[in-house]
C-alpha positions as CSV (number, residue, x, y, z in Angstrom):
1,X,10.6,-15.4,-6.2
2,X,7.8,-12.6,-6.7
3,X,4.8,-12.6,-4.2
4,X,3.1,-10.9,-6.2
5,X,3.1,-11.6,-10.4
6,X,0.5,-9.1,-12.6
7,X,0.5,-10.3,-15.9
8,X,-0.7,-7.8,-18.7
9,X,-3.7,-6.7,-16.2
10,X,-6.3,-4.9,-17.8
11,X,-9.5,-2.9,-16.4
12,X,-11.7,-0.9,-18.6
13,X,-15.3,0.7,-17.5
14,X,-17.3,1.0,-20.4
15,X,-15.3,2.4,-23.2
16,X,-12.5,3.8,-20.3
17,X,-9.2,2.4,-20.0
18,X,-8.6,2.7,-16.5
19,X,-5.4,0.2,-16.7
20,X,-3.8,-1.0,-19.8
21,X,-1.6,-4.4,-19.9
22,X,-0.1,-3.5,-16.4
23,X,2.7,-5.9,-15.8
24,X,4.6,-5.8,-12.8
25,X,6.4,-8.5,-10.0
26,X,7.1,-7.7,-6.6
27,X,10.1,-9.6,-4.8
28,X,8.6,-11.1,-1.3
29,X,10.2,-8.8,1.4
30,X,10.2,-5.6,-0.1
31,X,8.6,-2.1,0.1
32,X,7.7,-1.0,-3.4
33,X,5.8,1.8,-4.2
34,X,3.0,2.8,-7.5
35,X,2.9,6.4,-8.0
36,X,1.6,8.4,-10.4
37,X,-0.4,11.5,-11.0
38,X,-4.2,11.9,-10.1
39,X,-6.0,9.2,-12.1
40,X,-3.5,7.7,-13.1
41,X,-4.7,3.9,-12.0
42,X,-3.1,3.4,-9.1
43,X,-6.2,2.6,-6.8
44,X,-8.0,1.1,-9.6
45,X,-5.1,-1.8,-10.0
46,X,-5.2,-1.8,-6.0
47,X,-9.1,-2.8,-6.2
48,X,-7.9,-5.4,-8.7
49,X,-5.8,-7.2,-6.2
50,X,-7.7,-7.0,-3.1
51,X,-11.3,-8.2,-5.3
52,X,-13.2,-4.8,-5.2
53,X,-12.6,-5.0,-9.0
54,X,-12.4,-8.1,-11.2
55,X,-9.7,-7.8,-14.0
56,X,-11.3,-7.2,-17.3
57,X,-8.1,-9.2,-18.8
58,X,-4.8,-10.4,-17.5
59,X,-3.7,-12.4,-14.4
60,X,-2.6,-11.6,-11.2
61,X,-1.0,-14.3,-8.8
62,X,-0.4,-13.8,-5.5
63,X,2.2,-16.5,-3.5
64,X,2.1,-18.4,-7.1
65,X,-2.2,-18.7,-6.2
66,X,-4.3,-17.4,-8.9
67,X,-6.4,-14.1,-7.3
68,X,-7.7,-12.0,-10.5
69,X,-11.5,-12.2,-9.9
70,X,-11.5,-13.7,-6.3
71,X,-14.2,-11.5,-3.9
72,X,-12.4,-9.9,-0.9
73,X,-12.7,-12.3,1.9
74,X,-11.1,-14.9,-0.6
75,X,-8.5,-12.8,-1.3
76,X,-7.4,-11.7,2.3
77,X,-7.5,-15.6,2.9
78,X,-5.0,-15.9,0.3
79,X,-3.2,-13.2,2.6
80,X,-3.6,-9.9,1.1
81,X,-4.1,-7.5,3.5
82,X,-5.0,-3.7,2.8
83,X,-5.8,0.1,4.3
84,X,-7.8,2.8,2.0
85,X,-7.4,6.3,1.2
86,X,-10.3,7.1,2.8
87,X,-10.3,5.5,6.7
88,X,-12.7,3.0,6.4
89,X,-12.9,2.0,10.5
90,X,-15.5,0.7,12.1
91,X,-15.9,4.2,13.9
92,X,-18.9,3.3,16.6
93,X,-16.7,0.2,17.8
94,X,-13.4,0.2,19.7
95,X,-10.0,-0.1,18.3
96,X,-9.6,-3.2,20.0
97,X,-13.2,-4.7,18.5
98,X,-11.6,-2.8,14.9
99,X,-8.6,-5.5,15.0
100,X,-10.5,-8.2,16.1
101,X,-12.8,-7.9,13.2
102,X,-9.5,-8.2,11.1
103,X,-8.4,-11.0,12.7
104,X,-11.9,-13.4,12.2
105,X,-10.6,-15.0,9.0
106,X,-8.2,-16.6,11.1
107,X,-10.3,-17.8,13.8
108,X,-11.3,-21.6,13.4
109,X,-14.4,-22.3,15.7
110,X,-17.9,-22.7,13.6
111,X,-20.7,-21.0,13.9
112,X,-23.0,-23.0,15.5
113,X,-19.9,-23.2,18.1
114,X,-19.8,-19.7,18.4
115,X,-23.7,-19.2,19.5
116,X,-23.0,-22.4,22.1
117,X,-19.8,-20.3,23.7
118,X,-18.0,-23.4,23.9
119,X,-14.9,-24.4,25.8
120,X,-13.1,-24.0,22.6
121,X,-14.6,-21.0,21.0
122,X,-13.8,-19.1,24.7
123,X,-10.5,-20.2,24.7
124,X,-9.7,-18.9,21.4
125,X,-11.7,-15.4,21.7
126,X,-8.9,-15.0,24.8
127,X,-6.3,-15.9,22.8
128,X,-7.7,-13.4,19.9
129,X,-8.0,-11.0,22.4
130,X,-4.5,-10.9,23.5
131,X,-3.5,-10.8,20.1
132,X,-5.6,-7.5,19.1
133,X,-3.8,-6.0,22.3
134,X,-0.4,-7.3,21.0
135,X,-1.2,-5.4,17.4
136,X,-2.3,-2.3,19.1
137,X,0.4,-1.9,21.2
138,X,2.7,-2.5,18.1
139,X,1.0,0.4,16.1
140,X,1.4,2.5,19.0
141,X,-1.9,1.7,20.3
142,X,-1.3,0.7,23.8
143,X,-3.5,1.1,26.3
144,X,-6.0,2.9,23.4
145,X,-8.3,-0.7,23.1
146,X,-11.5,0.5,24.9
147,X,-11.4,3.7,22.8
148,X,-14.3,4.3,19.9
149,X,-12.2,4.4,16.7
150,X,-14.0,8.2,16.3
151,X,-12.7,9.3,18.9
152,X,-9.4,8.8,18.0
153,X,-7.1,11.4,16.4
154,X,-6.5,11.5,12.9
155,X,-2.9,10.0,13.0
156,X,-3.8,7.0,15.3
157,X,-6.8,6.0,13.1
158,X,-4.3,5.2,10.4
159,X,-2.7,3.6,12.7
160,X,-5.4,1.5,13.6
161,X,-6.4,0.7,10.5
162,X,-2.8,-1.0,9.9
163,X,-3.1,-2.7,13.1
164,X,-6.8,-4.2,11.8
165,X,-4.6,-5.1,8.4
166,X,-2.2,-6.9,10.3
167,X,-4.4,-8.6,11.8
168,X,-5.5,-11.0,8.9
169,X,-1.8,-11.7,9.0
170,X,-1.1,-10.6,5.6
171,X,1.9,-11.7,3.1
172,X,1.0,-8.9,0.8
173,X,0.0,-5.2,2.7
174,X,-1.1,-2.5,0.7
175,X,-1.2,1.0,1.9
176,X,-3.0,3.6,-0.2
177,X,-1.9,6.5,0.9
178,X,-1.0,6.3,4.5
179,X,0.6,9.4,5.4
180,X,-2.1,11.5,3.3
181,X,-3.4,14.4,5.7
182,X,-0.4,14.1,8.4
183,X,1.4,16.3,10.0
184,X,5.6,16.5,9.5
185,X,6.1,14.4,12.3
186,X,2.8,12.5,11.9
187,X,4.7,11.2,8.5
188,X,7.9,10.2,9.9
189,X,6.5,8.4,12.6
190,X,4.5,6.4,9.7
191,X,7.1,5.9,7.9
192,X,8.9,4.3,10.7
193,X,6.0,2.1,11.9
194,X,6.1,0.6,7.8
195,X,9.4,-0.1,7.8
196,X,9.1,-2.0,11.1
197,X,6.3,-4.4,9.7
198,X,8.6,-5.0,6.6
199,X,11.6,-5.8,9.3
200,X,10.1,-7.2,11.9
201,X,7.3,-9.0,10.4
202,X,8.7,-10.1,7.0
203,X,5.5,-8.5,5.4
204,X,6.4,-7.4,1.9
205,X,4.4,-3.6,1.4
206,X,3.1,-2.2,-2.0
207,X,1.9,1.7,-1.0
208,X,0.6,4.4,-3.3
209,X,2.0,7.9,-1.9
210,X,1.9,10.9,-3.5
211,X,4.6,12.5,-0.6
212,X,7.6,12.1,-2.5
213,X,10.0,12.6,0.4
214,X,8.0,9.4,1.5
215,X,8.2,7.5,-1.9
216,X,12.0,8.1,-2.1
217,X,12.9,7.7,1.5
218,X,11.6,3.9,2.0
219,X,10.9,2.7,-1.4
220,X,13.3,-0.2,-2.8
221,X,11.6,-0.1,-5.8
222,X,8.9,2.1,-8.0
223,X,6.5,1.6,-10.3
224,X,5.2,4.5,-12.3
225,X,2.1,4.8,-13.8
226,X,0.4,7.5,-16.4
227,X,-3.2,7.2,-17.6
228,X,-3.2,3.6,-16.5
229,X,0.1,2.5,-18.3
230,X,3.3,1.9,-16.8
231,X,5.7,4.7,-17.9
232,X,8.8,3.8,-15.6
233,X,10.4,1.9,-13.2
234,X,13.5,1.0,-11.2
235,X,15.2,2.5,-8.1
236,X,14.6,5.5,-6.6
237,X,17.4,6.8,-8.3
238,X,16.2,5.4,-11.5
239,X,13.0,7.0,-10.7
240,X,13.9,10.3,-10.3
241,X,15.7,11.1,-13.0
242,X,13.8,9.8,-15.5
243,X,11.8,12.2,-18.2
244,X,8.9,10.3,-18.4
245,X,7.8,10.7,-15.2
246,X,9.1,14.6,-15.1
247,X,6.8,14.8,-17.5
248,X,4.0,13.0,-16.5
249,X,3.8,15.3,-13.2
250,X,4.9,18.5,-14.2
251,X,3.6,19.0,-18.2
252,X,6.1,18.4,-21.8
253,X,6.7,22.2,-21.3
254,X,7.9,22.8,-17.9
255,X,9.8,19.4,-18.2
256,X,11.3,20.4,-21.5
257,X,12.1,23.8,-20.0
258,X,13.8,21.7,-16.9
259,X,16.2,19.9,-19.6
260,X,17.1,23.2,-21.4
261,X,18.5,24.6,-17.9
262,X,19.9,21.6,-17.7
263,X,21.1,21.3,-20.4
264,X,22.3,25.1,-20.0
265,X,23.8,24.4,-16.4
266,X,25.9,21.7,-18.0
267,X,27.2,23.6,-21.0
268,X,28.4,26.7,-18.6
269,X,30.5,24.5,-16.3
270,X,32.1,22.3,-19.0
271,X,32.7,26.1,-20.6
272,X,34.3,27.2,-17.4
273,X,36.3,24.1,-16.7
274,X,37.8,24.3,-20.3
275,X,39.1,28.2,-19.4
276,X,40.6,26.9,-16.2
277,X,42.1,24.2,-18.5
């Protein structure tokens, strides 16, 4: 069954077309990925899901629950849970006070409960607590609570912001770029910590990456997108070797030249094997 179901999604800003009749499902438990190149819709169809952006036309269904149009707090009810291109931290509060914030559309006491500090509202804020420690140490956090989320280094602020994802205890994560501006090693740690929420967690993950080593190396599936249409998908594999999106990155003239070595390549070894013949 998918988790999440796009039907013929739409977006257009004035008389722009930023997506056009997207249609896609994604199967609950896997990592999938939307690539494409620069402004090609990716993050625009991310804002539709996660309520930044109401769907021009369409519908989009997440756990068989209609969310095309909901605002974002509804949405991360629903369980959508999501990290930016940009790091978008609370950077004057901890990390620990980042992932709590995540976690308050789970919490269950009322306001007016809240301001009384009742016996239930303290229980719970120690029970929150050592949760956010929990999440943190799972990113890779440990130990890091009390730290400002400034003063944290580039890699672990990702990081962080996962953990602060988590938090809302998503069905749905999306990660828009999350290795962008990482070192080598920086990347394959994040690419281990994402396929530990998938395994470990059961959380199905839709990213947009622009790494392809990344893309190819944990993806199960691909969409690809071109000035806000879908152009391809399938495997990796599928993925790959498929013009279309050859073309879409690299230019009709540098992918046509690619299929005339091709092309070229092919026709000199079946010449050769014929002479061995």
């Amino acid at each position: 069954m998918a988790l999440l179901e796009a039907r013929k999604i739409s977006k257009n800003f004035g008389g722009l077309a930023a997506v056009s009749d997207l249609s896609l499902d994604i199967e609950k438990g896997m990592i999938v990925s939307l690539i494409g190149p620069n402004g090609a819709g990716k993050t625009t169809f991310f804002n539709m899901i996660s309520g930044i952006y109401k769907p021009t036309s369409g519908q989009m269904l997440l756990d068989g629950k209609e969310i095309g149009g909901l605002r974002p707090n509804r949405a991360t009810a629903l369980g959508l849970g999501r990290t930016f291109q940009n790091i978008r931290l609370f950077s004057n509060m901890t990390a620990l006070e980042n992932v709590l914030v995540g976690m308050n559309c789970r919490l269950k006491s009322a306001w007016y409960h809240a301001l009384l500090q009742t016996r239930s509202v303290v229980q719970e804020e120690v029970r929150a607590g050592g949760r956010a420690q929990e999440l943190l140490a799972y990113v890779g956090l440990g130990g890091r609570g009390e730290t400002l989320a400034k003063n944290l280094p580039y890699g672990l602020q990702r990081r962080l912001e996962i953990a602060r994802a988590l938090a809302t205890q998503p069905k749905l994560l999306l990660l828009d770029e999350p290795t962008a501006g990482m070192n080598p090693q920086e990347t394959v740690d994040a690419m281990a910590l994402i396929k530990r929420v998938r395994d470990d967690l059961g959380i199905t993950i839709l990213l947009i990456e622009h790494d392809m080593k990344v893309v190819m190396s944990i993806s199960e599936y691909i969409t690809v997108l071109d000035y806000g249409a879908k152009i391809a998908e399938g495997t990796p594999e599928q993925v790959r070797s498929n013009p279309k999106v050859v073309e879409a990155y690299l230019g009709k003239g540098v992918a046509a030249g690619i299929r005339r070595v091709k092309q070229k390549v092919v026709a000199q070894i079946e010449s050769e094997e014929d002479g061995t013949a």
